[in-house]
LODO-347006 format. One record per residue (C-alpha): chain; residue in one letter; z, y negated, x. Coordinates in steps of 0.001 Angstrom, whole numbers, plus 524288, in hexadecimal, padded with zeros to 5 digits. Layout:
N
R  kette  rest      w      v      u
R      A     a      Z      Y      X
...
# end
This chain:
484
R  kette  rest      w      v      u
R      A     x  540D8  624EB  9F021
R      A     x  536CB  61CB0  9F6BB
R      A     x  53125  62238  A01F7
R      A     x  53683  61D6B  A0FEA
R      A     x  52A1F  61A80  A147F
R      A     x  525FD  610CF  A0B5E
R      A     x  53119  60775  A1068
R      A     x  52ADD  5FDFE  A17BE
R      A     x  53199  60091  A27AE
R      A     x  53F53  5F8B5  A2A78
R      A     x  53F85  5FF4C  A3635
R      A     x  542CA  5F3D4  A411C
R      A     x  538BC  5F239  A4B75
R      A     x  540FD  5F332  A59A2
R      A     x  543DB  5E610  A5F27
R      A     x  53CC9  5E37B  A6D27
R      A     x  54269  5DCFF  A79F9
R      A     x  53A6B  5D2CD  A7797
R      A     x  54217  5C4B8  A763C
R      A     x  53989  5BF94  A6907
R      A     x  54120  5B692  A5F29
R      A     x  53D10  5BFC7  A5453
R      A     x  5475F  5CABC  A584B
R      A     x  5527B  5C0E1  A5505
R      A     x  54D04  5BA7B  A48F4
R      A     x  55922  5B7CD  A3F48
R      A     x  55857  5B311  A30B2
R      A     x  56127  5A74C  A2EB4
R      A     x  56652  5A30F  A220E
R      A     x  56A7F  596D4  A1E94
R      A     x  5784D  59805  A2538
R      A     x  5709C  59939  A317C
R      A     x  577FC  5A5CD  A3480
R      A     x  56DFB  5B033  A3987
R      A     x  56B9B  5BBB4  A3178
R      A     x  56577  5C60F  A38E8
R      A     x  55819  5CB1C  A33F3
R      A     x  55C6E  5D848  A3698
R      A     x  565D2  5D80B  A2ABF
R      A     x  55BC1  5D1B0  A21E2
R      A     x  5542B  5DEEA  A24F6
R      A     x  55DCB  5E5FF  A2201
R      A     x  56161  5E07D  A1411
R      A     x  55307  5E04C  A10F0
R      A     x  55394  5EFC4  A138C
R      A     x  55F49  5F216  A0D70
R      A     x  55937  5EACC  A00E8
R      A     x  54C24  5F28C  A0192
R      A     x  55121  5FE05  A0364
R      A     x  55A87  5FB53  9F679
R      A     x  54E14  5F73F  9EE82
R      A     x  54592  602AC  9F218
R      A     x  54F86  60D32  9F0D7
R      A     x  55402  60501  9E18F
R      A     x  54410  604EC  9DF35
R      A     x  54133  612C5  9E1D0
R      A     x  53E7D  619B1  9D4C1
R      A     x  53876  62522  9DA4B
R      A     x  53B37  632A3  9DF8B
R      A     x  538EA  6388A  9ED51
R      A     x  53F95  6459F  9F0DD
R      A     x  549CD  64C4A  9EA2F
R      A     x  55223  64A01  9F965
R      A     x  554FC  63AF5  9F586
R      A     x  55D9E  6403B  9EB3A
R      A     x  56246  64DF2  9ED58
R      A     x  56520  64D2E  9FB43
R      A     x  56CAD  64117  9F9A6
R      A     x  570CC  63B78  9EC55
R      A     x  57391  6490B  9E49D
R      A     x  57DF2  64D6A  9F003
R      A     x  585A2  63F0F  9EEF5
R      A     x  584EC  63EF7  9E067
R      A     x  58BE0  64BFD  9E1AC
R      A     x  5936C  64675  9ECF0
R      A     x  59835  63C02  9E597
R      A     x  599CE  63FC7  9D5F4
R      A     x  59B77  651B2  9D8FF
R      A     x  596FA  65C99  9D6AB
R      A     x  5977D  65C3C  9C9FC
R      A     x  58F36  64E96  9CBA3
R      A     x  58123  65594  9C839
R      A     x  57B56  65333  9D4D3
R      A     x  570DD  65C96  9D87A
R      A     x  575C8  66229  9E6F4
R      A     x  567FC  66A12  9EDC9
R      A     x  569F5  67518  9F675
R      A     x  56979  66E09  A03EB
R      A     x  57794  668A0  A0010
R      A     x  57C7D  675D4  9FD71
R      A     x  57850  678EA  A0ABA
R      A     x  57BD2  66E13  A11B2
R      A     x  56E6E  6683E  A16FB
R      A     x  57092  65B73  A14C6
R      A     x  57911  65113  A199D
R      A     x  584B1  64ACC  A1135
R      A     x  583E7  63DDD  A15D9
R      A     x  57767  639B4  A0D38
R      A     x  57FA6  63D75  A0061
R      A     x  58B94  63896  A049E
R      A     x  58679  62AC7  A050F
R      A     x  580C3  62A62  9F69F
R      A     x  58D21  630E7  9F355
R      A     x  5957D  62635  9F705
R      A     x  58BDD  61EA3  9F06C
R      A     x  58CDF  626BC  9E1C6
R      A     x  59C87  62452  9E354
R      A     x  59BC3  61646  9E5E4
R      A     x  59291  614DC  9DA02
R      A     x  59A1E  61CF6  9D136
R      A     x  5A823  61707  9D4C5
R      A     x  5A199  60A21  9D2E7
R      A     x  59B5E  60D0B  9C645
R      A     x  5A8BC  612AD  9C16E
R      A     x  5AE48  60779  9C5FD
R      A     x  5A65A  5FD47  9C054
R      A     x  5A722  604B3  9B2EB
R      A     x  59641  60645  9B3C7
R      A     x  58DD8  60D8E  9A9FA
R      A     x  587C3  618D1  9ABA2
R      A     x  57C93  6146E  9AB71
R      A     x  57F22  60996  9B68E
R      A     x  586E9  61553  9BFCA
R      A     x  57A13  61D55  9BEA1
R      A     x  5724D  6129E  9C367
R      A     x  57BAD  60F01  9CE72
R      A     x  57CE8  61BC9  9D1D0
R      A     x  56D18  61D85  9D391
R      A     x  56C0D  60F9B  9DA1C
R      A     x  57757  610E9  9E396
R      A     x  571AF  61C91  9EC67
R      A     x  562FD  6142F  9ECB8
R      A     x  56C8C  6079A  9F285
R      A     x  5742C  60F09  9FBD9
R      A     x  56857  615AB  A01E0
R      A     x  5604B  6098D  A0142
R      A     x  56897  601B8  A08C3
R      A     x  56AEA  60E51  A12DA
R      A     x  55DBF  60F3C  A1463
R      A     x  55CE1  6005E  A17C4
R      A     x  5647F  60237  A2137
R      A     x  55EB7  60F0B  A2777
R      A     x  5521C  60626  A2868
R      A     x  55981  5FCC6  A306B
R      A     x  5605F  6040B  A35FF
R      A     x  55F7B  60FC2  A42B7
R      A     x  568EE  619C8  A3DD5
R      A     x  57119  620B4  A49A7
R      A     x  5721F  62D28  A4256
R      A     x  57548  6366E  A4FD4
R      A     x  58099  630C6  A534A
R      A     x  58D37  63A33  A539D
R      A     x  5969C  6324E  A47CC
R      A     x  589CF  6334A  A3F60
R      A     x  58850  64148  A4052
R      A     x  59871  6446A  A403A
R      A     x  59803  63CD3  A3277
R      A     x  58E6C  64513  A2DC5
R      A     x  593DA  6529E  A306E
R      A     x  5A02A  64CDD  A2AB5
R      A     x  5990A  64930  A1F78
R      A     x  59263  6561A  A1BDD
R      A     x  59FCB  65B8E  A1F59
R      A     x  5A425  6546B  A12C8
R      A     x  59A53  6575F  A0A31
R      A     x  597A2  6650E  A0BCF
R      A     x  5A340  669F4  A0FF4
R      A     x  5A115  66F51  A1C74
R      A     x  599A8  66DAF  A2840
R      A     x  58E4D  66DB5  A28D3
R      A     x  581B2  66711  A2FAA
R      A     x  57656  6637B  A25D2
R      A     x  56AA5  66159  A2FF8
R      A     x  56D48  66F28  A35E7
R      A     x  56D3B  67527  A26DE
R      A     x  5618E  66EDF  A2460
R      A     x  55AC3  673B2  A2E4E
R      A     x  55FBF  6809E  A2CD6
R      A     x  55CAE  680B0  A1D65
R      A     x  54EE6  678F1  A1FA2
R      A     x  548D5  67EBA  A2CD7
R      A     x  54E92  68A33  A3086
R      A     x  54F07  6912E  A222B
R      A     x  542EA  68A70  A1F15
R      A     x  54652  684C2  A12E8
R      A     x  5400A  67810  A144D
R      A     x  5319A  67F6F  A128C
R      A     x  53801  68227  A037B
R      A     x  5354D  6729B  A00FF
R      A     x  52738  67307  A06FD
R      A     x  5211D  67227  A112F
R      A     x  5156A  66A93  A18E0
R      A     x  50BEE  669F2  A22DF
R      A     x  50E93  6676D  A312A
R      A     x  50880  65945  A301E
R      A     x  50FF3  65485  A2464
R      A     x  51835  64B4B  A2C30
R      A     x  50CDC  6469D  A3122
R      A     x  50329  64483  A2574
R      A     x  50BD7  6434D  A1BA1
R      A     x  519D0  640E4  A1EEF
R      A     x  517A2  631E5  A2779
R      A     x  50E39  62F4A  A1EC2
R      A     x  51769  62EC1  A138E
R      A     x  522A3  628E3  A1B62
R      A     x  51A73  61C73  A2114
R      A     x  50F6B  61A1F  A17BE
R      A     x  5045E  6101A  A1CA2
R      A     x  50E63  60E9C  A2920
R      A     x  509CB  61C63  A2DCA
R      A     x  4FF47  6142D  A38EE
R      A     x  5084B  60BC4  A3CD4
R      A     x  51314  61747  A3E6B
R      A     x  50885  61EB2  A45C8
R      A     x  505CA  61661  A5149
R      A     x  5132D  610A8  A529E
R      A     x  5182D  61F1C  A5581
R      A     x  50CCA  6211A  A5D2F
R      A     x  510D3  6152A  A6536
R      A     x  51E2A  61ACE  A6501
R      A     x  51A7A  624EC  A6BE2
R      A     x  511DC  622E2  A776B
R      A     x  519F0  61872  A7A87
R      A     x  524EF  62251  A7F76
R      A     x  51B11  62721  A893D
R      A     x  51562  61981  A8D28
R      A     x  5215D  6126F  A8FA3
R      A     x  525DD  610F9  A9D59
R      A     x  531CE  61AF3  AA047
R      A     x  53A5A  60E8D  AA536
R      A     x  536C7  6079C  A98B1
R      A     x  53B50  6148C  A8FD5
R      A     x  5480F  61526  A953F
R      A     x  54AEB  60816  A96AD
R      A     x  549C3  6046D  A8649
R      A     x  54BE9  60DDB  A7F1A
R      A     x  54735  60516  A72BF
R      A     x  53985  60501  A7839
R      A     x  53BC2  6148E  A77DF
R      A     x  53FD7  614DC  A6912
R      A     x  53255  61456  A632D
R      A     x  52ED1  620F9  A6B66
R      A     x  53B59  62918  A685A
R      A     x  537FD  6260F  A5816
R      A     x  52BD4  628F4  A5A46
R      A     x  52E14  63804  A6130
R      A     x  5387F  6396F  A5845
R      A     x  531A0  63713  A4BD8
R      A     x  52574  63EC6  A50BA
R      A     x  530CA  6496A  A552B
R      A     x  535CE  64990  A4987
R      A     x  52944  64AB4  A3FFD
R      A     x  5227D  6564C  A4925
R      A     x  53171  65D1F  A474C
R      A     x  53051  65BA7  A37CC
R      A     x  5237E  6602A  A363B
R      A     x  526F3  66D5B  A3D16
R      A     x  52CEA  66E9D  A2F8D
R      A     x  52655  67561  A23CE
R      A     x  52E50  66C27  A1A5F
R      A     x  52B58  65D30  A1AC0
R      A     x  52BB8  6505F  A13E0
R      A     x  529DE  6432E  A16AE
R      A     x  53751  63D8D  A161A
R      A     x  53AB4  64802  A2254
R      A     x  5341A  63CB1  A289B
R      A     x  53ED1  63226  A24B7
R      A     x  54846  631B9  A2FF7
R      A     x  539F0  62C54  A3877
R      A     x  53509  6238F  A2F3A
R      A     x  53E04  61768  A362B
R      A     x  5387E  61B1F  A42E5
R      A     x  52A81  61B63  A3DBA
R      A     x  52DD2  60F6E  A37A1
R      A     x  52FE0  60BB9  A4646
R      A     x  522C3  60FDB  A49E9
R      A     x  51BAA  608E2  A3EDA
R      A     x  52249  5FBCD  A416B
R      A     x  51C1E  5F7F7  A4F6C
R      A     x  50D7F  5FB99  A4C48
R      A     x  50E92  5F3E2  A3E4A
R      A     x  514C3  5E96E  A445D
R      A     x  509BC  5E7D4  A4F66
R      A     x  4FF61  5EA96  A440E
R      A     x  50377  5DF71  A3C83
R      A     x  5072E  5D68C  A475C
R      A     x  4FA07  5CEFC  A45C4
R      A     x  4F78D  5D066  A363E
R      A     x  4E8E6  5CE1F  A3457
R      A     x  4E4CC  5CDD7  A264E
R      A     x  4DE5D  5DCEE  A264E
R      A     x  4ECBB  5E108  A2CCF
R      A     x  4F394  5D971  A2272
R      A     x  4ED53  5E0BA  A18F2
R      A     x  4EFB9  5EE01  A1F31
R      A     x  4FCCC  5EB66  A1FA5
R      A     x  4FE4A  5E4CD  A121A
R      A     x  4F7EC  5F262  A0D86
R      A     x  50077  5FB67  A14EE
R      A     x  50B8D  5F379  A0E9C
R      A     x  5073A  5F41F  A0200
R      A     x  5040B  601DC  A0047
R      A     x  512D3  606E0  A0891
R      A     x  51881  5FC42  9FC01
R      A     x  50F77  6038A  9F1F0
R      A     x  513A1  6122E  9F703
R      A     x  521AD  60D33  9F71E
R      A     x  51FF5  60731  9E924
R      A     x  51972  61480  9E446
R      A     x  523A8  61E7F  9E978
R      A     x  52F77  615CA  9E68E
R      A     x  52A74  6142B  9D7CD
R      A     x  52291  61B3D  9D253
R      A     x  51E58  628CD  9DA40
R      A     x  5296A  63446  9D473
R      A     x  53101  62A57  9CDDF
R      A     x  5341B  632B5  9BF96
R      A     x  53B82  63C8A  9C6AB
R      A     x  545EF  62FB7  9CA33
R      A     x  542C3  629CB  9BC38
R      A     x  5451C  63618  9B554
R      A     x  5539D  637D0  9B92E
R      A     x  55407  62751  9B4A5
R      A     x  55118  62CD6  9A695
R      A     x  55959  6391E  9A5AC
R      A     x  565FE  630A9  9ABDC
R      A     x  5621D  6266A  9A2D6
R      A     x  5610F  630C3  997DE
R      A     x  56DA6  63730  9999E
R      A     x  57552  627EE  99B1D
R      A     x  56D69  62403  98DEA
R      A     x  5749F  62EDB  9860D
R      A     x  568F5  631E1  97C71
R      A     x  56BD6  63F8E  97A49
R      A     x  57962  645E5  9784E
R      A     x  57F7C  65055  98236
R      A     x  57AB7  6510F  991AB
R      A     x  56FBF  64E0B  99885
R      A     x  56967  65A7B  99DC9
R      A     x  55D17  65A76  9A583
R      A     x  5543A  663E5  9AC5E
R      A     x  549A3  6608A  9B7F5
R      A     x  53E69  66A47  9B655
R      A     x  538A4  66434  9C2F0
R      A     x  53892  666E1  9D1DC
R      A     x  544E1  66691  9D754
R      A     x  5497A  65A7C  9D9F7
R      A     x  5404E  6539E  9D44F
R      A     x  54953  64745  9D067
R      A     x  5568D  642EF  9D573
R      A     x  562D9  648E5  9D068
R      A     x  57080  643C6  9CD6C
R      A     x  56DDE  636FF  9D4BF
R      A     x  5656E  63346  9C9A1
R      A     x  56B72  63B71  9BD3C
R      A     x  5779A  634E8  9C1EC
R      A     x  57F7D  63C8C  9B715
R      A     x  585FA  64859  9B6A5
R      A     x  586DA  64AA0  9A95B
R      A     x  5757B  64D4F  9ABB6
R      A     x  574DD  659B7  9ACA1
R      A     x  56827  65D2A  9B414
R      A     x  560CB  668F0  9B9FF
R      A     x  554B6  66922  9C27B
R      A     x  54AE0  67518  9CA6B
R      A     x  550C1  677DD  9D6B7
R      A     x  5492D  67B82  9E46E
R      A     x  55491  68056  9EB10
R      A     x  54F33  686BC  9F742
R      A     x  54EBF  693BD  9FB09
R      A     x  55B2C  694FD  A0265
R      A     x  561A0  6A054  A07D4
R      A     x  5558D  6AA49  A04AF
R      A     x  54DA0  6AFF6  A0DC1
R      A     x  541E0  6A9F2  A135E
R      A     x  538AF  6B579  A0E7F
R      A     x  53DF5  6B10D  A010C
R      A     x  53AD9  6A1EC  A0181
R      A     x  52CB5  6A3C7  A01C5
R      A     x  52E15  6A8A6  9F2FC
R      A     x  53950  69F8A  9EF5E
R      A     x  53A69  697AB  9E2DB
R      A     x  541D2  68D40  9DF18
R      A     x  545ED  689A3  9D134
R      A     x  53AFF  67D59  9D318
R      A     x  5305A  686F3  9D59A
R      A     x  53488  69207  9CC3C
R      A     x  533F4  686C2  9C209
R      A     x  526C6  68173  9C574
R      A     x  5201A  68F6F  9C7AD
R      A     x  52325  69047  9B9E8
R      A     x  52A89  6868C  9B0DD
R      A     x  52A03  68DDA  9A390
R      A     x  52EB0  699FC  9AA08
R      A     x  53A1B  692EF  9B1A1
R      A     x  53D41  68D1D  9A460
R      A     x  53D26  699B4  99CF2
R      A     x  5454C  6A0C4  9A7FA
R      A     x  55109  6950C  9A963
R      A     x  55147  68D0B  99C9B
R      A     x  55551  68E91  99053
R      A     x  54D72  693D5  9840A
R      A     x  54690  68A56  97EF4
R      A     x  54883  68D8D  971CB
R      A     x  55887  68A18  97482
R      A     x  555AE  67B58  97703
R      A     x  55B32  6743D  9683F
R      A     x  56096  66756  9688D
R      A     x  56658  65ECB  972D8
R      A     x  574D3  661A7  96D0D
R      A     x  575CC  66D8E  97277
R      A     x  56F58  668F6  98256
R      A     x  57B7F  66426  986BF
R      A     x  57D8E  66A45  990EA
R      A     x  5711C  671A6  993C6
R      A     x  56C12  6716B  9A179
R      A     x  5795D  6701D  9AA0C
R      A     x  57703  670D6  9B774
R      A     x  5815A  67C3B  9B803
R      A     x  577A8  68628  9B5BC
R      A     x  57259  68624  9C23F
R      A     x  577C2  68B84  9CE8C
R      A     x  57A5F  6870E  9DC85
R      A     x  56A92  6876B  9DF3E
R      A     x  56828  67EC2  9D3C3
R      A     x  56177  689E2  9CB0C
R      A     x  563FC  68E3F  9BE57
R      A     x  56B6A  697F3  9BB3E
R      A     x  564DD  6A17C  9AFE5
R      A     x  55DFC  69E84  9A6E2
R      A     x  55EBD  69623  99A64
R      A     x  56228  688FC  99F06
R      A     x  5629E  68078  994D2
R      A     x  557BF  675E3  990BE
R      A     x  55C3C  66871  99674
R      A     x  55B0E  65AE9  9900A
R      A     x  550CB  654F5  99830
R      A     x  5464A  65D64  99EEC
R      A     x  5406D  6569B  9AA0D
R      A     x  533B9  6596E  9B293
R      A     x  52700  654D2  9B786
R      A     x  51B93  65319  9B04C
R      A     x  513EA  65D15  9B4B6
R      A     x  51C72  6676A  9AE8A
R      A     x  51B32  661AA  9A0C9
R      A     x  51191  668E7  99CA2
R      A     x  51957  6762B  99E6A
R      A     x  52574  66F5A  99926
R      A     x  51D5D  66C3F  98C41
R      A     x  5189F  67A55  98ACA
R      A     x  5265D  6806D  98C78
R      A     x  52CE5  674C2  9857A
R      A     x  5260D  67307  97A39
R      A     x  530C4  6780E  96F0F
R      A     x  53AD9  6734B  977A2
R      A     x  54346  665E8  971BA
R      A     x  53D00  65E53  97F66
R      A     x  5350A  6505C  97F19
R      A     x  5316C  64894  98A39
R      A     x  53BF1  63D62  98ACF
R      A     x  53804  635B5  99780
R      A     x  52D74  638BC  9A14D
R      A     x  52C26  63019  9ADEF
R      A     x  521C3  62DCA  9B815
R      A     x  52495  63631  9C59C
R      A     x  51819  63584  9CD0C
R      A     x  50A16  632EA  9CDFD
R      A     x  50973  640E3  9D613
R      A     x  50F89  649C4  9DDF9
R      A     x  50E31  65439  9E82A
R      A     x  517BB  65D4A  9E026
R      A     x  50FDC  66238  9D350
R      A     x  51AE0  664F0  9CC0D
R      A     x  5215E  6560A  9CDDB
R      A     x  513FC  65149  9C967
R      A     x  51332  6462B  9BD06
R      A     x  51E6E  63FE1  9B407
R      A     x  52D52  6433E  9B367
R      A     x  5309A  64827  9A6BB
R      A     x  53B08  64A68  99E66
R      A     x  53C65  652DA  991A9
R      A     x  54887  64F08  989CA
R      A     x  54F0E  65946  97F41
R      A     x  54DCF  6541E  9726E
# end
């Protein structure tokens, strides 16, 4: 998924009690009815937002998909659906109302594609375009948007809604805190320095728009100390600027008390520092010389060339790799199921949402944390990721088959269920059988040749992922080793 902050800002700049003939401007057609601008912004949104999220060929964090689209698609098709459910969902951290909207969305797909007699083929496609629509156009409107999300009915509806879903009640933002700050889990995923937010964090969110950003929130707020007390209560829009501005700054010295922290923490702020970046842009390029027309023709083009980069090209084989296996498994070239194992971090690539089909039976390295065991114990705990990793040919030895038992693809039908692992996603014993497709990154292909080499595997597809990466082991090409 693109990153947020290489949207140019929609973000509206407040209207003034000034009486100019620009705050009224209308478009007319040829009717002569007026059609206000406001909804021409709003379609154009609503149709960028559609384009980007259809154009985005690349992969960002595992959340975009297992925090949202692998709880609808089991939501909407079971439990028996093949959807890969992480632990926070077994302990009730998140909020139902995310899934609940793509699941409507899966059903509506599926009883149209049933409905309309489709292919396969054509219902796997809707069902992976559908989801990028739907959140398009809600995100179109969130930019146009201020969303009243404390008011009473809005909160009711959402305890009703986890009600439904898990069963009982319960109150996700408390359990996440619980599970994330006071048991400390969050440090399990990493941590960072104190001045992350600040050095890395806005920088990633706003780009070339970090100057601008800087001195409109610095405007922001000493303006709440030089504005006459009569004038502060009396308009409480000329106040707005200051209360985003302590808010935000509230906000970003709160999460970077944290150990655990990552750029998109910062989303819920970026429309206010959108705000902030508006008013000193606007005054910079009120009187566009030609040296500020080239500044800001630069700016442009390198936010357009970031965008174009991340939305692309950068970790893009981890999306195109789950293409070729769905495309595999449709095509029918080989007789029996389609079993497949991830040898890579976990959640490395979407799920479900992008297998689509049930009848794939898949496995992948877990990281579940280490819940439930006592703090003196976490220092030394492994997860199945890291166990694999410290030492692949061991891990191999200990939970696959033999080797020497791998024949011909007759007798792989139903090697590598997902029923051999338990609630925490591991495997249970040893001797899981080989799959049909291996797939991992690049840079463990040298250890899969050595421990490979009398095995019936050959490279069948192998797709660009990235140019680099700050995780060694997700480092060079996707590839995939097909039984033969």
């Amino acid at each position: 998924m693109s990153m947020s902050s290489l949207r140019p800002s929609t973000s509206r700049r407040p209207k003034h009690h000034h009486h100019h003939q620009h705050n009224s401007i209308r478009i007319t057609n040829d009717t002569g009815r007026g059609f206000p601008s406001a909804w021409l912004v709003f379609l154009l949104l609503v149709a960028l937002r559609i384009v980007n999220a259809l154009a985005v060929k690349s992969f960002y964090v595992p959340d975009e998909y297992y925090q949202s689209l692998e709880p609808a698609w089991q939501l909407a098709f079971g439990i028996n659906s093949g959807a890969w459910m992480t632990w926070e969902w077994r302990n009730q951290l998140r909020s139902s109302l995310h899934p609940i909207f793509f699941a409507g969305i899966y059903r509506g797909v599926a009883i149209c594609s049933h409905l309309c007699h489709l292919s396969q083929v054509a219902r796997a496609a809707l069902l992976l375009a559908a989801p990028k629509i739907a959140q398009g156009a809600f995100a179109a409107g969130l930019d146009y948007f201020t969303w009243k999300l404390a008011e009473s009915a809005v909160a009711a509806g959402t305890a009703i809604c986890d009600r439904l879903y898990y069963g009982l009640w319960t109150f996700p933002p408390l359990r996440f805190v619980h599970f994330n700050i006071a048991q400390s889990l969050a440090i399990f995923y990493g941590s960072n320095r104190l001045d992350y937010y600040l050095t890395e964090g806005l920088p990633l969110l706003l780009m070339t728009m970090v100057p601008f950003a800087i001195v409109g929130l610095y405007h922001s707020l000493t303006s709440s100390f030089s504005r006459p007390p009569k004038v502060a209560r009396s308009s409480l829009k000329e106040s707005v600027p200051s209360m985003l501005a302590w808010t935000s700054v509230f906000m970003i010295a709160s999460l970077s008390l944290i150990s655990h922290k990552e750029a998109r923490f910062l989303y819920p702020l970026l429309p206010s520092l959108h705000v902030f970046v508006a008013s000193p842009l606007a005054h910079f390029t009120r009187r566009l010389r030609s040296w500020k027309a080239s500044l800001v023709g630069a700016l442009f083009a390198i936010n357009l060339l970031i965008a174009m980069y991340t939305s692309r090209v950068h970790q893009r084989g981890v999306i195109d790799v789950m293409t070729f296996l769905r495309s595999e498994h449709e095509s029918k070239t080989h007789s029996g199921n389609t079993t497949v194992a991830f040898l890579m971090p976990c959640h490395s690539t979407p799920w479900r949402s992008h297998l689509i089909h049930s009848s794939i039976d898949a496995w992948a390295l877990t990281c579940e944390p280490p819940i439930d065991i006592s703090m003196d114990q976490r220092s030394t705990y492994e997860d199945e990721a890291d166990i694999f990793y410290k030492s692949p040919t061991v891990w191999l030895d200990q939970n696959m088959e033999q080797l020497t038992m791998i024949h011909t693809l007759d007798d792989k039908d139903n090697k590598g269920r997902d029923q051999k692992r338990n609630v925490d996603g591991r495997i249970i014993g040893a001797g899981r059988c080989w799959p049909r497709y291996l797939v991992f990154f690049e840079q463990l292909e040298p250890q899969m040749m050595e421990y490979i080499k009398a095995a019936p595997y050959r490279q069948c597809w192998r797709g660009f992922n990235t140019h680099w990466h700050d995780d060694w082991r997700r480092k060079g090409d996707v590839v995939v080793w097909c039984m033969t």
